[in-house]
C-alpha positions as CSV (number, residue, x, y, z in Angstrom):
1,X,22.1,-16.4,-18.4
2,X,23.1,-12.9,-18.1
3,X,22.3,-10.7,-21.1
4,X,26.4,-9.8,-21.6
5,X,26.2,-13.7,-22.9
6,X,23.3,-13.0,-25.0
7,X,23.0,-12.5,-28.9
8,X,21.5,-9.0,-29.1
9,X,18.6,-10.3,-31.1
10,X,16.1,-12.7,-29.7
11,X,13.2,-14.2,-31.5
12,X,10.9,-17.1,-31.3
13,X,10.7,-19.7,-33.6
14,X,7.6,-18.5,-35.6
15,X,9.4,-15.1,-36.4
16,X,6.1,-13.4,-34.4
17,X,8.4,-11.4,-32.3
18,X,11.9,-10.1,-32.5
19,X,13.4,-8.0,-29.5
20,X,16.9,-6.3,-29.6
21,X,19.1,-5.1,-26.7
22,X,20.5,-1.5,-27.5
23,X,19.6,1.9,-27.4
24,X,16.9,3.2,-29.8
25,X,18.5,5.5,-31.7
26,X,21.7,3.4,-32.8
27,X,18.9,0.8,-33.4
28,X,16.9,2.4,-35.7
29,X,19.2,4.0,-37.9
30,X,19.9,0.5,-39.0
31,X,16.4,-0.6,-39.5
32,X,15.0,-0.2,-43.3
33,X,13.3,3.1,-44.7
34,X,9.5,2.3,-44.5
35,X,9.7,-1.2,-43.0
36,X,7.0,-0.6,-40.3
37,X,3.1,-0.4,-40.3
38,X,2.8,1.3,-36.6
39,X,4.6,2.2,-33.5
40,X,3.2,2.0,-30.2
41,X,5.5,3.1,-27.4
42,X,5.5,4.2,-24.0
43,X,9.4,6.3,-23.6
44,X,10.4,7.4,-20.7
45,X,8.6,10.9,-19.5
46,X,11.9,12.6,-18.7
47,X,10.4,13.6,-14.6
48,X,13.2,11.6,-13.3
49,X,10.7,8.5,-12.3
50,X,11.6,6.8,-8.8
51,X,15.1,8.3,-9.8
52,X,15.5,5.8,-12.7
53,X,18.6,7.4,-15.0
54,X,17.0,6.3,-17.8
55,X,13.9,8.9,-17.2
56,X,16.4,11.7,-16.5
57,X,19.8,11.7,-16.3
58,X,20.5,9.6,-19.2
59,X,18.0,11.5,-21.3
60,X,19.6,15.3,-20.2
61,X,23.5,13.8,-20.9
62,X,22.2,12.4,-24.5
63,X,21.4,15.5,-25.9
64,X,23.4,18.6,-23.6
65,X,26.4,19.4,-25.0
66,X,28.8,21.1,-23.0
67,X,28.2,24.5,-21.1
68,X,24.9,24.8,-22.9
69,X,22.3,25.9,-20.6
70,X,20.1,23.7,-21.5
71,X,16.6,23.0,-19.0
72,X,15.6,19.1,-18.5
73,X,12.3,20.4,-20.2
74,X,14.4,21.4,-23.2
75,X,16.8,18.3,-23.3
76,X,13.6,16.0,-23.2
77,X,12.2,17.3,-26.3
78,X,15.2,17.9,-28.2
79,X,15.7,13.3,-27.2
80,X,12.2,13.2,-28.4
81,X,12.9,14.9,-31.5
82,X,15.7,12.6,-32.0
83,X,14.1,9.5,-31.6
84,X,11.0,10.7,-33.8
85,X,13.0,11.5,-36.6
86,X,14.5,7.9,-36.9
87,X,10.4,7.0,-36.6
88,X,9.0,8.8,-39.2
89,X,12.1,7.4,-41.4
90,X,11.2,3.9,-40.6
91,X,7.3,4.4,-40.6
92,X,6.0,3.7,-44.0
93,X,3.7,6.6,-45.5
94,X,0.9,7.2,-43.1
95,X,1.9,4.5,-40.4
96,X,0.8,6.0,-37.3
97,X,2.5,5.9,-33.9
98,X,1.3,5.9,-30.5
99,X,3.3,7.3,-28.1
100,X,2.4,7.5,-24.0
101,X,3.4,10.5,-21.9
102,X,3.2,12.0,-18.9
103,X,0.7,15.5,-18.0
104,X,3.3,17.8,-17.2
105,X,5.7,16.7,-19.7
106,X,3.3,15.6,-22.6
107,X,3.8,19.1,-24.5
108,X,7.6,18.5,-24.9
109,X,6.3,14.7,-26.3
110,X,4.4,16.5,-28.9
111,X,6.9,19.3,-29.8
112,X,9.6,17.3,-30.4
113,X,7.7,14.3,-32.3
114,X,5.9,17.3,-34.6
115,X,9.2,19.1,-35.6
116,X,10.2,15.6,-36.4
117,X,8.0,15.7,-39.6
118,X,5.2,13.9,-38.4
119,X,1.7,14.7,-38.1
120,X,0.1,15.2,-35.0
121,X,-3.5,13.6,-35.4
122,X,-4.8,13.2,-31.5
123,X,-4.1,12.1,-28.7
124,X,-5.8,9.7,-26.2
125,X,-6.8,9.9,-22.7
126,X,-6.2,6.6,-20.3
127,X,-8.4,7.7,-17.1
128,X,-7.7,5.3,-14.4
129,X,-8.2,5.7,-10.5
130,X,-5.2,3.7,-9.2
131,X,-2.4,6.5,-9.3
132,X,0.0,6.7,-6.4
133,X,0.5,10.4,-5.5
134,X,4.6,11.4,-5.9
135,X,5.0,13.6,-3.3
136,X,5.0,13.5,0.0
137,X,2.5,15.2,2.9
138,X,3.5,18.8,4.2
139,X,2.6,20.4,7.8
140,X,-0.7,21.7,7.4
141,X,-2.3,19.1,4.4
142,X,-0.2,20.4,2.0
143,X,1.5,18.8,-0.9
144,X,3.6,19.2,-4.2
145,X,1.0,17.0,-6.8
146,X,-1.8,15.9,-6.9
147,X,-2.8,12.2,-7.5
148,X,-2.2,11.1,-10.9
149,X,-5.5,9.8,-12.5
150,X,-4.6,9.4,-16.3
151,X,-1.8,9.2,-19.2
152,X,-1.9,11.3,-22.6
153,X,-1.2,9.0,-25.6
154,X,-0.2,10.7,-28.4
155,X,-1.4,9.7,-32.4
156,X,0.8,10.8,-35.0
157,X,1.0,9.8,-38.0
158,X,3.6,9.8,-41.1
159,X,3.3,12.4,-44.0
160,X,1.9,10.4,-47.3
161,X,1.5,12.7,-50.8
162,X,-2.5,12.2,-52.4
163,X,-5.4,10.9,-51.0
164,X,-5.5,8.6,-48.0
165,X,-7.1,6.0,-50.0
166,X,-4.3,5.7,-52.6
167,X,-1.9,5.3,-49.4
168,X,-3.9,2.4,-48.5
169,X,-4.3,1.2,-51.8
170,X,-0.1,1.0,-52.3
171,X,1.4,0.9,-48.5
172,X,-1.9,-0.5,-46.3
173,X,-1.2,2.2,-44.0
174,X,-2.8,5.6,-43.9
175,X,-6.1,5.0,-41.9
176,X,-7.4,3.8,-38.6
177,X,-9.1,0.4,-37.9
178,X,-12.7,1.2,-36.8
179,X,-14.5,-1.4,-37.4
180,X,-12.3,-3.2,-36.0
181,X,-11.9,-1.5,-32.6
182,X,-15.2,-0.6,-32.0
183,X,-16.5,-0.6,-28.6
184,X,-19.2,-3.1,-27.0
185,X,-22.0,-5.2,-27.9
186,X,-23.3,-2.3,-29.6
187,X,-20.4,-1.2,-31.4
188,X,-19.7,2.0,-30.6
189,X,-17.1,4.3,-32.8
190,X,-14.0,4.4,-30.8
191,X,-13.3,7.2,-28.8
192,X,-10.1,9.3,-28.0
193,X,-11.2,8.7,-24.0
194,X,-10.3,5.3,-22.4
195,X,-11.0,4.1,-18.9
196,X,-9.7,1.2,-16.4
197,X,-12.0,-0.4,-14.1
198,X,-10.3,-0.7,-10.8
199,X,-8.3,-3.4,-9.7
200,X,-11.3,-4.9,-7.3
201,X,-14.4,-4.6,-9.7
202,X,-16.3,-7.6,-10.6
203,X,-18.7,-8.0,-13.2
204,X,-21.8,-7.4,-11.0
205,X,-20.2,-4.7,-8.8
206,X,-17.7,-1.9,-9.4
207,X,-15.6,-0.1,-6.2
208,X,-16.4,3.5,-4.8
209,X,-13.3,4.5,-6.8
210,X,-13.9,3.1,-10.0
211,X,-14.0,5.7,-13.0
212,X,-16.3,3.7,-15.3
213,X,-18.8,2.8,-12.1
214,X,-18.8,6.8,-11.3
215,X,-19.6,7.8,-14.7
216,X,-22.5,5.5,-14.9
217,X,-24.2,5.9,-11.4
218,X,-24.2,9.7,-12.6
219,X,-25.9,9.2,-16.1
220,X,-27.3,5.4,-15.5
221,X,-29.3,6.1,-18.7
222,X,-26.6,6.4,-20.7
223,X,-23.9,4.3,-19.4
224,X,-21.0,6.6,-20.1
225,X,-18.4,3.6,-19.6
226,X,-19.7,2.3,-23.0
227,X,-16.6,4.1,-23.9
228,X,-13.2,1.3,-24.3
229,X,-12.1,0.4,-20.9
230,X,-10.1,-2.4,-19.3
231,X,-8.6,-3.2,-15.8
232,X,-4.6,-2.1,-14.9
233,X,-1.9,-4.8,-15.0
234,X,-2.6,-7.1,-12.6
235,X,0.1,-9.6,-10.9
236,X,-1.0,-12.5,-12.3
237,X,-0.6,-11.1,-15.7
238,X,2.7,-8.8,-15.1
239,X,4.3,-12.4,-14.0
240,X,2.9,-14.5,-16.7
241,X,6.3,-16.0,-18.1
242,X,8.4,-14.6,-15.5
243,X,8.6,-17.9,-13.4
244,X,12.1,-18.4,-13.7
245,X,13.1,-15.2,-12.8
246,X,14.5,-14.2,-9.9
247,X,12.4,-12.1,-6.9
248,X,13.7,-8.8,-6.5
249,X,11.9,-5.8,-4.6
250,X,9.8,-3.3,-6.2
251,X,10.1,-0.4,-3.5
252,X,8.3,2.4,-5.0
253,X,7.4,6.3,-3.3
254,X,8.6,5.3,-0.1
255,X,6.5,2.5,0.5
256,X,7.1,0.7,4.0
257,X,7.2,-2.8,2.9
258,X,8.9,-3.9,-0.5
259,X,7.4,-6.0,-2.4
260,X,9.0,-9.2,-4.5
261,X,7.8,-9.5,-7.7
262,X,10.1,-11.1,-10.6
263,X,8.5,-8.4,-13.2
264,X,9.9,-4.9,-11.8
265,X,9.3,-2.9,-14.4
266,X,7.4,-0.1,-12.7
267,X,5.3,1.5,-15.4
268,X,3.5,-1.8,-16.9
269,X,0.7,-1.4,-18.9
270,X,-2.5,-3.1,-19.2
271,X,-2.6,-5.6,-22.3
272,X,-5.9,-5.2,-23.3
273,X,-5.5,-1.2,-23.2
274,X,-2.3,-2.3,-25.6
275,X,-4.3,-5.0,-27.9
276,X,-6.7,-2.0,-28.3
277,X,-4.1,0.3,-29.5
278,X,-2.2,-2.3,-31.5
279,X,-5.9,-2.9,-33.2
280,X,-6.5,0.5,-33.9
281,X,-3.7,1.8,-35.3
282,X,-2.0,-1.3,-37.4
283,X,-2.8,-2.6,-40.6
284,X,-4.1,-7.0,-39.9
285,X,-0.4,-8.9,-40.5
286,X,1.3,-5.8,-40.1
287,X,4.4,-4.9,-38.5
288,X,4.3,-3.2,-35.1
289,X,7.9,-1.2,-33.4
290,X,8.3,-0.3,-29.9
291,X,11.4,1.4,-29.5
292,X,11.1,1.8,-25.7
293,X,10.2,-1.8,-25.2
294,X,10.0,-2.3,-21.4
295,X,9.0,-5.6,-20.3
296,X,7.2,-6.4,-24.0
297,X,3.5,-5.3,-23.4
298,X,3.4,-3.8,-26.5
299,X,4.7,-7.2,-28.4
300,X,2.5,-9.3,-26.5
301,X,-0.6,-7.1,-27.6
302,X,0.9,-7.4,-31.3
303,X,1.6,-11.1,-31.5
304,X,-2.2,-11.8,-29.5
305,X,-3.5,-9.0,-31.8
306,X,-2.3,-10.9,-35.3
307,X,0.7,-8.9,-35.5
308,X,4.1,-9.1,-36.3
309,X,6.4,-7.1,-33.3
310,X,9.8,-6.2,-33.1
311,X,11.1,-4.1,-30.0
312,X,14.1,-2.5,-28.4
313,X,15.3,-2.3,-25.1
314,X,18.3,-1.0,-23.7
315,X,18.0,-2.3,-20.1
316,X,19.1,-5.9,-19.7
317,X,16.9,-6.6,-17.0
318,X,13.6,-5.8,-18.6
319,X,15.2,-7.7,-21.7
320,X,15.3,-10.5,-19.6
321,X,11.6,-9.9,-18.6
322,X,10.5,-9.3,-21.8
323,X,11.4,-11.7,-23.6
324,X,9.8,-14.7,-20.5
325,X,7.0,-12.4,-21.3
326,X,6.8,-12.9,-25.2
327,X,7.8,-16.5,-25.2
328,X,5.1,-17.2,-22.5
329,X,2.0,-14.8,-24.6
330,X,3.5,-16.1,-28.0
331,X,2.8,-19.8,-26.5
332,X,-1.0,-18.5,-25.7
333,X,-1.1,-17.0,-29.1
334,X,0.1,-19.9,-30.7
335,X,-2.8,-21.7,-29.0
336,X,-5.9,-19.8,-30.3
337,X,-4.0,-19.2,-34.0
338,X,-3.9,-15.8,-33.6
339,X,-0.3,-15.8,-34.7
340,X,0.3,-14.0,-38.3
């Protein structure tokens, strides 16, 4: 069923999980003043990714109004700005939001949610070792990047008046989960630093490339990767759900040889990196809003987390993909009774 024959609102029959197809800004002016515990998000970056409109083109026309010479820099933090301000309305007093961005573009992510009226707390580093450079070889080993290796995730959190512990006393929001999100058998405090093994580590053996493995073998008294960590997206779970979706190719940077896959969002995150965040950052019960919803990572960390999740996506595609995603993780969470 194509989404045009859709209702815009899909849901599963426990109320877990809502997900609505628009833009994020109409959305959320329509959503209630302080109706939500946390947001966790990854937007677009605004570098134009793998040419995708919606990273660029989209992002620069939303906000340029005519003859204004206006740089793409500018126009993505002025669309940040935007969509921050509709965050902190909707946020209850000191919700928190998590926001992912991209190196070179992570200082117009902060401006623009900051002028919005929210408080920037932190931000946290996901180090991983699987990045695909974005540019191509030059004559004479030359190149444009380097190899991508991490994400900034930006913590914010909305203004409350008085003392943290009145906040939590009248909205449940104002304070990070610890306890709950600590970190090994030992249970160590979470850190602003995360790490992904890579993609063929086992639990005897890590790769030559792995960041937690390379940390260790340097300080193997210490065991640096004690720090939170978890493996990138594999297939098995990016398709989880997605069975009766159709195969379509996921040519990314020029690769040879596309590959089918009925998940093609291309910037996937890892759910247990997004069950961590989820943990850390929303209230047990409590509502979680992804504005940029993707293919529903976010909601499938909220409803396996205890959460309640509602999301929006613009693209019918990934609405499509999300919501064989929730349905399928909803099922799992259903299950172990996780399920709020």
């Amino acid at each position: 069923m194509s989404p045009a024959s859709k209702p815009a609102l899909y849901e599963d029959d426990t109320q877990a999980w809502g997900l609505i197809e628009g833009d994020a800004l109409a959305v959320m002016a329509e959503l209630p003043e302080n109706s939500v515990d946390a947001i966790c998000s990854d937007p677009p970056y605004g570098i134009s990714f793998h040419d995708e409109a919606w990273d660029g083109a989209n992002i620069y026309h939303a906000v340029c109004r005519d003859g204004e010479p206006l740089s793409t820099g500018e126009a993505y933090e002025r669309w940040t700005n935007q969509w921050a301000a509709q965050c902190r309305r909707v946020l209850k007093p000191g919700g928190h939001l998590l926001a992912f961005g991209a190196p070179r573009t992570f200082h117009r992510l902060v401006a623009g949610v900051e002028d919005s009226g929210l408080e920037v707390r932190d931000q946290v580093l996901w180090v991983y070792a699987q990045g695909v450079p974005k540019a191509r070889k030059l004559p004479g080993g030359l190149a444009s990047t380097l190899k991508p290796a991490y994400e900034p995730v930006l913590l914010a959190r909305a203004p409350f008046p008085g003392t943290t512990a009145r906040n939590l006393e009248e909205w449940g929001t104002g304070a990070l989960n610890i306890d709950a999100s600590r970190v090994g058998a030992a249970g160590y405090w979470p850190t602003h630093l995360t790490l992904s093994h890579a993609a063929g580590c086992t639990e005897a053996c890590c790769t030559n490339d792995c960041p937690a493995g390379l940390l260790d073998a340097y300080r193997p008294d210490l065991l640096p990767s004690r720090l939170f960590f978890c493996a990138k997206a594999s297939k098995r779970e990016r398709e989880a759900g997605c069975e009766e979706l159709p195969l379509r190719s996921d040519l990314l940077y020029g690769r040879p040889t596309p590959r089918l896959r009925r998940n093609i969002h291309p910037t996937i995150k890892p759910v247990g990196l997004m069950r961590w965040l989820v943990r850390l950052v929303t209230p047990p019960g409590g509502m979680v809003l992804d504005p940029f919803a993707g293919s529903g990572t976010t909601g499938i960390a909220a409803v396996l987390e205890g959460r309640q999740f509602v999301g929006i996506e613009r693209e019918g595609a990934y609405v499509d993909i999300a919501c064989a995603r929730l349905t399928h993780w909803a099922a799992v969470a259903a299950q172990e009774d996780v399920l709020p």
